[in-house]
C-alpha positions in Angstrom: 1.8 -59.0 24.4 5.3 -58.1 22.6 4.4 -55.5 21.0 5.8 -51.8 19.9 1.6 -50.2 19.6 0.2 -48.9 22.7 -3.2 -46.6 22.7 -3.3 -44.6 26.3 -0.7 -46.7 27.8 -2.1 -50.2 26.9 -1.3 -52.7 23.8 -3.1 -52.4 20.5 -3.2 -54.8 17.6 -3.9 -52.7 14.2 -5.9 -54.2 11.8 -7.2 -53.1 8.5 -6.3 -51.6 5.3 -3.3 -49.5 3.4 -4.5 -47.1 1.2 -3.1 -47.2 -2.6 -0.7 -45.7 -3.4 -1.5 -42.4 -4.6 -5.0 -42.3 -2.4 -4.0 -38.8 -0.1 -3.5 -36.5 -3.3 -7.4 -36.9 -2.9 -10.0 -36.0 -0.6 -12.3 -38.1 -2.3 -10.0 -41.2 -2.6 -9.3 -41.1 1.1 -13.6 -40.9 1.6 -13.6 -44.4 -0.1 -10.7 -45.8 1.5 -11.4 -44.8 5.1 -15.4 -46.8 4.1 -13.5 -49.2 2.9 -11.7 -49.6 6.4 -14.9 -49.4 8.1 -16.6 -52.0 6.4 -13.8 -54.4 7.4 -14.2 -53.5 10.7 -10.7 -52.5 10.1 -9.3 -50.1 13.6 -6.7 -48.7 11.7 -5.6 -47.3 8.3 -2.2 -47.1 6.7 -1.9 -43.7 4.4 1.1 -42.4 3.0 2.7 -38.7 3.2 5.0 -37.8 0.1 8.1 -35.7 0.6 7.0 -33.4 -2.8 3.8 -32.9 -1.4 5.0 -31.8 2.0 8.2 -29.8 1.3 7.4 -28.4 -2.6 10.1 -25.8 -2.0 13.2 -26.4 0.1 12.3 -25.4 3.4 8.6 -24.5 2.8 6.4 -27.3 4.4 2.7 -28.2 3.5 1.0 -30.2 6.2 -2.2 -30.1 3.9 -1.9 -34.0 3.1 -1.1 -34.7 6.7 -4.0 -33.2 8.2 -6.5 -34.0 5.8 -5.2 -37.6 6.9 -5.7 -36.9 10.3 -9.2 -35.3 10.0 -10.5 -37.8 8.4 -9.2 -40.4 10.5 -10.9 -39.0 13.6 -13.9 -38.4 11.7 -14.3 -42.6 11.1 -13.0 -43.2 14.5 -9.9 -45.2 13.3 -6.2 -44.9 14.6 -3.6 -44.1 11.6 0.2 -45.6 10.8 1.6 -43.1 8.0 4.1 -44.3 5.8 6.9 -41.6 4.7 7.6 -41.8 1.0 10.6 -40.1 1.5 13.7 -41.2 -0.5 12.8 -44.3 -1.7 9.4 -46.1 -2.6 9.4 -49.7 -3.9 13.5 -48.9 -4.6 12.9 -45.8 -6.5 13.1 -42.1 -6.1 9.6 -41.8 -7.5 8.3 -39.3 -4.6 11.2 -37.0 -3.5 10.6 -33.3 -4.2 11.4 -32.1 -7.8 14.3 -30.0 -6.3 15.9 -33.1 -5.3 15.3 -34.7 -8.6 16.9 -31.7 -10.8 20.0 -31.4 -8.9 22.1 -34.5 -9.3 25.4 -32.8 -7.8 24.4 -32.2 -4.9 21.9 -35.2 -4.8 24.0 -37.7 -5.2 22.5 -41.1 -7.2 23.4 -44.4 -7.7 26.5 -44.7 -9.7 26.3 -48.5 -11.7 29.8 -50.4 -12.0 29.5 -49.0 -15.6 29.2 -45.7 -14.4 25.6 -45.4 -15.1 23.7 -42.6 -13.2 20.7 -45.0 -11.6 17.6 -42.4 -10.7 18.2 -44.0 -7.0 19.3 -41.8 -4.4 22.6 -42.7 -3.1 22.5 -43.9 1.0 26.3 -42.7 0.8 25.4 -39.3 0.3 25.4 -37.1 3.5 23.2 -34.2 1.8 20.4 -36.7 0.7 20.3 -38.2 4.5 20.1 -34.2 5.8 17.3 -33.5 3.4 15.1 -36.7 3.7 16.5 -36.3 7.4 15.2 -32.2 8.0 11.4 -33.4 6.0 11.2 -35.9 8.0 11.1 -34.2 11.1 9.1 -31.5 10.5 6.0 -33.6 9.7 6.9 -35.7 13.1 7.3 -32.2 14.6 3.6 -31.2 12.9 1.7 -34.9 13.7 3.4 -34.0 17.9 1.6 -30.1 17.6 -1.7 -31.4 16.2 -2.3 -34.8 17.1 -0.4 -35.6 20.3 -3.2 -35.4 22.2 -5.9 -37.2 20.8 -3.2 -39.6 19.5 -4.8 -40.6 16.1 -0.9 -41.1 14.8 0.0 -44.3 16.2 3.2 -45.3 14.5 5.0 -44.2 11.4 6.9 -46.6 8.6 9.7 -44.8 7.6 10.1 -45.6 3.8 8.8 -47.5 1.3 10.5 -50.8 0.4 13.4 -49.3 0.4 16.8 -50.3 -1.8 18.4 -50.0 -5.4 16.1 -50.7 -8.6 17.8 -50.6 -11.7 21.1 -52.2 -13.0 23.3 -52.0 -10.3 23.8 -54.1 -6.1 25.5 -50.9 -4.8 26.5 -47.5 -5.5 30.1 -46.9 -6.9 30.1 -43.3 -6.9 33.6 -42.1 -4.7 31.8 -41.7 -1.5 30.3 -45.6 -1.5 34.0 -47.0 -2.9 35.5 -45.4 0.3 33.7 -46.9 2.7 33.3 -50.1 0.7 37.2 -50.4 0.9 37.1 -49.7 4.3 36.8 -52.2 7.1 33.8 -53.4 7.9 32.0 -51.5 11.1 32.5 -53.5 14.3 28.8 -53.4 14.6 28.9 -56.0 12.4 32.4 -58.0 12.6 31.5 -58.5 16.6 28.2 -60.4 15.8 30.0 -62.6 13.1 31.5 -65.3 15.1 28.4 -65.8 17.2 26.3 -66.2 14.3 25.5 -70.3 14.0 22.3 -70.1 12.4 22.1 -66.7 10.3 22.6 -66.9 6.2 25.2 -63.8 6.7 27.1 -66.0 9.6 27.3 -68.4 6.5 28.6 -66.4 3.7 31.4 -65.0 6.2 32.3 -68.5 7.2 32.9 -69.2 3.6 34.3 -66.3 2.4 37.3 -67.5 5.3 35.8 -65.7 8.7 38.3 -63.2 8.6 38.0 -61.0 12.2 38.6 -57.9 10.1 38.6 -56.1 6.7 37.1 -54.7 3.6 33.6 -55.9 2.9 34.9 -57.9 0.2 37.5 -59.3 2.1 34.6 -60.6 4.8 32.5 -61.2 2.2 33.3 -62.2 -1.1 31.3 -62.5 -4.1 28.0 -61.1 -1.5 30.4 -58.1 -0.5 28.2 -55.2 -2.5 24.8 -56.5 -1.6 25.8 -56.7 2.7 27.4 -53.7 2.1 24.4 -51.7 0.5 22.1 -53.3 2.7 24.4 -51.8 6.0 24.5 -48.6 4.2 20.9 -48.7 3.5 20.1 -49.6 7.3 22.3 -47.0 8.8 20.6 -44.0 6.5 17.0 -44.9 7.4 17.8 -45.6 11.1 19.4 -42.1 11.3 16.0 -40.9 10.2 13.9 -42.9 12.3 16.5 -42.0 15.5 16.1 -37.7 14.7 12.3 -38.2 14.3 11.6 -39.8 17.3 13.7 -37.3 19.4 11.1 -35.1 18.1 8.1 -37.1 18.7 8.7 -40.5 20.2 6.3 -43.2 18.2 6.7 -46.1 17.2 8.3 -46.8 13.9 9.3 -49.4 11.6 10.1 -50.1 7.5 8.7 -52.6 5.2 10.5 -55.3 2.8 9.8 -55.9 -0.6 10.1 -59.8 -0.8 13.0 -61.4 -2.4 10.3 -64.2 -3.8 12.9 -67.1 -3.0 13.7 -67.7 -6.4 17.4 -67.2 -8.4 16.2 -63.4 -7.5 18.8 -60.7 -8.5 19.3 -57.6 -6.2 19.0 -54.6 -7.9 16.8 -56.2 -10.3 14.4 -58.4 -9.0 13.5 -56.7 -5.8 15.7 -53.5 -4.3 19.1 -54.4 -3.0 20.2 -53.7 0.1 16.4 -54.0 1.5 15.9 -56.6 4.3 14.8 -59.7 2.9 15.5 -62.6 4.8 19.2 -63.2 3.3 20.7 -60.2 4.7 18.2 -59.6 7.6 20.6 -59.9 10.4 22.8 -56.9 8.6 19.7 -54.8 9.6 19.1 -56.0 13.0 23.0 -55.3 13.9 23.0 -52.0 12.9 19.6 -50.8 13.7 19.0 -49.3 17.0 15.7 -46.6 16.4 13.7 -48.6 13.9 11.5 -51.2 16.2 10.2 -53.2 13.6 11.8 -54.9 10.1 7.9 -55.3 8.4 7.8 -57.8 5.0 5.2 -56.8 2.5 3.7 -60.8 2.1 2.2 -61.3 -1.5 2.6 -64.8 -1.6 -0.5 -67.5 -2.9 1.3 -70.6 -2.0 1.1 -71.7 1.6 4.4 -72.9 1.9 6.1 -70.0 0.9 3.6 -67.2 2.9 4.7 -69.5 6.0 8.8 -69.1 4.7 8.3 -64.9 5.3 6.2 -65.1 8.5 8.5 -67.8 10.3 11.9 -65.5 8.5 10.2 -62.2 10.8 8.9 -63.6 13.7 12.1 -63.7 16.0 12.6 -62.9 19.5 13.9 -59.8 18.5 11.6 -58.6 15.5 7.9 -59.9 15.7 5.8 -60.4 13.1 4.4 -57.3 11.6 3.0 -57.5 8.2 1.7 -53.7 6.9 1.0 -55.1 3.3 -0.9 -58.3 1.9 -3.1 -58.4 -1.1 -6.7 -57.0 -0.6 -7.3 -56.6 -4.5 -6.8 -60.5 -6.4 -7.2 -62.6 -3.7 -3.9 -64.6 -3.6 -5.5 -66.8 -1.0 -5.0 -63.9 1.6 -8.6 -64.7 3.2 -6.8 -68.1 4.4 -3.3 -67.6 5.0 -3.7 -64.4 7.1 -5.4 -66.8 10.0 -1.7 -68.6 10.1 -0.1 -65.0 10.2 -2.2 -64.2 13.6 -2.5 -67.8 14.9 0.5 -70.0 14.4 2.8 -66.9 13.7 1.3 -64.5 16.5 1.5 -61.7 14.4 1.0 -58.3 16.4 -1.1 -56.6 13.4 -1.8 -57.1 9.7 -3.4 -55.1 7.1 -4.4 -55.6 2.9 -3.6 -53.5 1.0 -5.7 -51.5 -1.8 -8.5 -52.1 0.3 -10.5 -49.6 -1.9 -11.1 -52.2 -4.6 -13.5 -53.8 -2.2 -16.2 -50.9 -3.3 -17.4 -50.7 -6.6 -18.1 -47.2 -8.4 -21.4 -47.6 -7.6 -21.1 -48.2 -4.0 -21.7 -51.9 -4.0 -19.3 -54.3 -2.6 -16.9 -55.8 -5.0 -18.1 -59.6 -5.1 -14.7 -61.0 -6.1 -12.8 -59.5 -2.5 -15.8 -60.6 -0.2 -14.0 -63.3 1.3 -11.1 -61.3 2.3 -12.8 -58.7 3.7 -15.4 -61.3 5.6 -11.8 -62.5 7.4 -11.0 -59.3 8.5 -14.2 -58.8 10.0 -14.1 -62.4 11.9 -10.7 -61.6 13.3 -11.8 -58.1 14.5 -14.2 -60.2 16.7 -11.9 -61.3 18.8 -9.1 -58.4 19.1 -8.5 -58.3 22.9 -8.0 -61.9 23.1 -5.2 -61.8 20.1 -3.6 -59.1 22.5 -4.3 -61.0 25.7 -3.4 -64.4 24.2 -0.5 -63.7 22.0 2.3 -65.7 22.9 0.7 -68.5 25.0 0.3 -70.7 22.6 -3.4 -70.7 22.9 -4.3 -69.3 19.8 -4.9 -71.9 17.0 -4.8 -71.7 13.3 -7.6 -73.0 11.1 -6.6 -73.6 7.8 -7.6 -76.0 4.8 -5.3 -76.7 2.9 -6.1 -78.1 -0.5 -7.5 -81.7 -0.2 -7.8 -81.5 3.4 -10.7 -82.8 5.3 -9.9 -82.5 8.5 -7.6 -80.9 11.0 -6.4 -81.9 14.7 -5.7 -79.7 17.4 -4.0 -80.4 20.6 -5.5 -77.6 23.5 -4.4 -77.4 26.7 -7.4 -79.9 28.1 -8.7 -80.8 24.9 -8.6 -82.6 21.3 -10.3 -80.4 18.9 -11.3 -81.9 15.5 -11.9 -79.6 12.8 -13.7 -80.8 9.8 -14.0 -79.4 6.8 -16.1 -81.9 5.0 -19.8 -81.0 6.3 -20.3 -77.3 7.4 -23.6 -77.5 9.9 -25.4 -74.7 9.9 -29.0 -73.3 10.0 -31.7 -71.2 7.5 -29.8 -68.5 7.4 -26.1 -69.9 5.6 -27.6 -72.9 3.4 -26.3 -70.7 0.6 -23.6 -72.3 -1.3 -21.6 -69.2 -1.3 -20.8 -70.5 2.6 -20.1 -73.7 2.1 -17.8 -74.3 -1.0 -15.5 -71.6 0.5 -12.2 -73.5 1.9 -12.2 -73.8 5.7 -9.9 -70.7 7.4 -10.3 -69.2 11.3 -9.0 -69.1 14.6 -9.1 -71.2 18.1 -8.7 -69.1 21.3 -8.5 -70.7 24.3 -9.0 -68.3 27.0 -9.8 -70.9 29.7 -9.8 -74.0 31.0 -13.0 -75.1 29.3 -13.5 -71.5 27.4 -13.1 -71.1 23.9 -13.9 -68.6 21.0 -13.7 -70.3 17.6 -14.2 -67.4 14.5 -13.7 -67.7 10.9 -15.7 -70.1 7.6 -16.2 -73.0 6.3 -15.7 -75.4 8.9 -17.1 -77.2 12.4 -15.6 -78.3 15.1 -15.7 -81.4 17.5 -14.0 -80.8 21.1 -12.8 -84.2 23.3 -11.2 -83.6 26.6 -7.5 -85.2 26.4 -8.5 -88.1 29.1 -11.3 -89.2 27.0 -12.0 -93.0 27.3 -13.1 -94.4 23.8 -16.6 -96.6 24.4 -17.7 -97.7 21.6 -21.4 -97.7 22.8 -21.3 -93.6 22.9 -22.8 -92.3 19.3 -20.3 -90.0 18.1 -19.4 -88.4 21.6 -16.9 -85.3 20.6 -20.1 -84.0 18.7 -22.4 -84.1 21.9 -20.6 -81.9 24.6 -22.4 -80.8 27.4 -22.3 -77.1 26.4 -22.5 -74.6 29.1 -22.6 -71.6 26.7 -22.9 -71.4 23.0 -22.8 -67.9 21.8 -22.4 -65.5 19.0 -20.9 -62.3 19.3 -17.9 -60.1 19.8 -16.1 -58.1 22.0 -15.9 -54.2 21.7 -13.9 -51.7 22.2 -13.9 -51.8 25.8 -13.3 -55.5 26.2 -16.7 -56.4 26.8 -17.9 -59.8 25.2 -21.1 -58.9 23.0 -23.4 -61.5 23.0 -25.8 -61.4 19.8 -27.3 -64.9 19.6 -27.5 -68.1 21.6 -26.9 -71.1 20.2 -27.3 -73.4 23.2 -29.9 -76.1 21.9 -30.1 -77.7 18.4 -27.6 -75.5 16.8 -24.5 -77.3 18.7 -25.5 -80.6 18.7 -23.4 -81.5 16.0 -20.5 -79.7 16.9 -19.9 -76.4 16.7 -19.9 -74.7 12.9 -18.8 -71.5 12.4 -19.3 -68.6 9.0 -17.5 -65.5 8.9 -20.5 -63.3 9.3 -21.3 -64.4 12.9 -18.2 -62.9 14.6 -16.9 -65.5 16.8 -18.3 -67.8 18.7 -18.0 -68.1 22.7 -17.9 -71.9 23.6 -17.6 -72.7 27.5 -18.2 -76.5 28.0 -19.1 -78.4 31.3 -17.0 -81.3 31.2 
């Protein structure tokens, strides 16, 4: 598996649930997030660390948040990715220290092209970097003196979404102009003329595909948006690069989505972040940061499937540390193309603590999400053992679709969405008005472990002769094993109820609340 997480030495795929927002200022907020995790069956947690919470006073550090994170991550048995809110959440300043925020001279912000003072930090400043920078490694050097040895820390985002919010592409203060007249980095210029298929390749190629110059000679009327988004990249990945020297873990930053509208930068999401437009900026000048993550909010299909396929390349794979665990947004579905069709090497909601009520109950309106979770965390060492072979299928139903064809290595598999079989215990309709949404796994010849809701399947090997005197013959297999179960934390395939007679007759159904189910087949 291509992946950057490893636990003792051997790949890990995170799954679960980011915290909100402002959930470690809390004891008790992080109690009902990490149940939250749990009841997902989630393995891992996403909790952020805020930069005024950890360094108050220039040079004083408070690990309080940090361990209290850790603590409580060991106590529910779950691994942990923090997220550093350091100089910029969601494009915004909103969680530096106040220390930072009160001196603006020598905390340099945004400068507008009117010469307003944007309440940004400015990535052309040196003394922001060496601030953000100095924080930042003294909670890796912390996490290495506490937690290096039980390993609860598995891998750090570094920022939040990162970019300019608020009237302006770019800084204009002196210290951006300069290096926005001066040539561009050869970083960059060397990739240019071998760039046939990247969006940035394009805009150079039209702005003239100079060899050489300023950004806006390279790059015309895109100039300040490539140029923040280098400048952005460079700052972070200096970051990433001192805290690893400190204590080497993985680490990675997250996108806010462009939305693929007439979106404006600095307005409509933070400029200079790496949305799929100026993602190839990043990847040039990045060499620390493993991972370019997008945050995917999207309820239409075609478009979640726009961001996956824009972040899954051979030299970024598909990471996605935010989707929508509180509205629904069809997340339940589309996160089975994410880890299927996309191979996706972890995924996580986020807000998971909506899923619990004040009263304790579950939150009716999130059940299907969560019931996902909990059928992909069935399977977890296949995803890892699997990913990339092209053996792990997506189940989705699209609206109006009845049925869906997949093409195995030795087999047809029909997927139908029209009857769900079943037994007494899921005749309710709650399991069968759902929309179809799971996984395939072929982990042998004949072996297979289909998860997920609202669908059965039908398999056919490929040589199959039609005879018109069988009576529905893709329905009446001659099973060798039909199980329920999952496998735990040790590999080990759990079996917790047969389903070898009557129950796979008609094909093989499947409901989020078994697990997954282990099919071998004879023939």
């Amino acid at each position: 598996m291509n992946t950057i997480f490893k636990v003792d030495g051997k790949p890990f795929f995170p799954l679960g649930g980011q915290s909100s927002n402002s959930a470690s200022y809390a004891k008790e907020e992080l109690k009902v997030f990490f149940e939250a995790l749990k009841d997902m069956n989630g393995n891992t947690g996403e909790v952020p660390i805020y930069w005024e919470r950890l360094e108050p006073v220039e040079g004083q550090f408070d690990f309080t948040i940090v361990d209290n994170v850790i603590l409580m991550a060991r106590e529910y048995k779950v691994k942990l990715i923090l997220l550093w809110f350091g100089s910029w959440k969601n494009g915004l300043m909103s969680y530096v220290p106040g220390w930072v925020k009160t001196d603006k001279n020598r905390f340099k912000r945004v400068i507008s092209h009117d010469g307003h003072v944007v309440n940004v930090l400015s990535s052309s400043c040196e003394e922001n970097l060496n601030a953000d920078r100095k924080a930042f490694c003294a909670m890796m050097e912390h996490i290495l003196k506490v937690d290096s040895s039980e390993k609860t820390v598995i891998s750090v985002q570094v920022q939040n979404e990162a970019g300019i919010i608020g009237r302006s592409i770019r800084d204009h203060g002196p210290e951006a102009e300069k290096e926005f007249n001066s040539p561009v980095p050869n970083e960059i210029t060397a990739k240019l003329p071998n760039a046939k298929t990247s969006i940035v390749g394009d805009i150079w190629r039209i702005a003239g595909a100079k060899k050489e110059g300023s950004w806006s000679e390279l790059f015309g009327k895109d100039a300040s948006e490539l140029f923040n988004t280098w400048s952005l990249a460079k700052y972070i990945d200096a970051i990433a690069e001192a805290g690893k020297n400190v204590y080497n873990l993985p680490m990675y930053t997250n996108v806010w989505l462009d939305r693929k509208r007439w979106s404006k930068p600095g307005v409509d999401y933070p400029s200079g972040g790496p949305i799929p437009k100026v993602l190839d900026i990043w990847m040039w000048t990045v060499h620390a940061l493993n991972l370019i993550a997008p945050d995917i909010y999207e309820a239409v299909s075609h478009d979640f499937r726009f961001y996956c396929n824009a972040y899954k390349r051979d030299d970024n794979p598909l990471f996605v540390p935010e989707s929508d665990g509180r509205r629904g947004l069809n997340n339940d579905i589309y996160m089975f193309y994410a880890l299927g069709q996309y191979q996706a090497i972890g995924y996580f909601a986020f807000g998971i603590e909506h899923s619990i009520l004040p009263d304790g109950t579950r939150n009716q309106q999130l059940i299907e999400i969560y019931e996902s979770f909990r059928a992909a965390s069935s399977v977890i060492p296949l995803l890892i053992k699997l990913n990339g072979s092209g053996n792990v299928h997506s189940v989705v139903q699209e609206p109006y679709m009845e049925w869906q064809l997949i093409h195995a290595d030795q087999y047809d598999i029909l997927v139908d969405f029209s009857i769900i079989r079943a037994d007494t215990i899921h005749h309710s309709p709650h399991y069968t008005k759902q929309r179809g949404r799971g996984l395939i796994l072929q982990a042998g010849p004949s072996e297979f472990y289909v998860l997920g809701g609202g669908f059965s399947t039908a398999f056919r090997p490929k040589n199959h002769t039609v005879d018109y005197a069988d009576h529905d013959p893709a329905n009446y297999r001659n099973y060798l094993c039909v199980e329920e179960g999952r496998f735990d934390e040790n590999d080990n395939w759990i079996c917790s109820r047969v389903r070898s007679g009557d129950e796979s007759q008609n094909g093989i159904w499947v409901h989020t609340d078994v697990g997954a189910v282990k099919v071998i087949i004879a023939d």
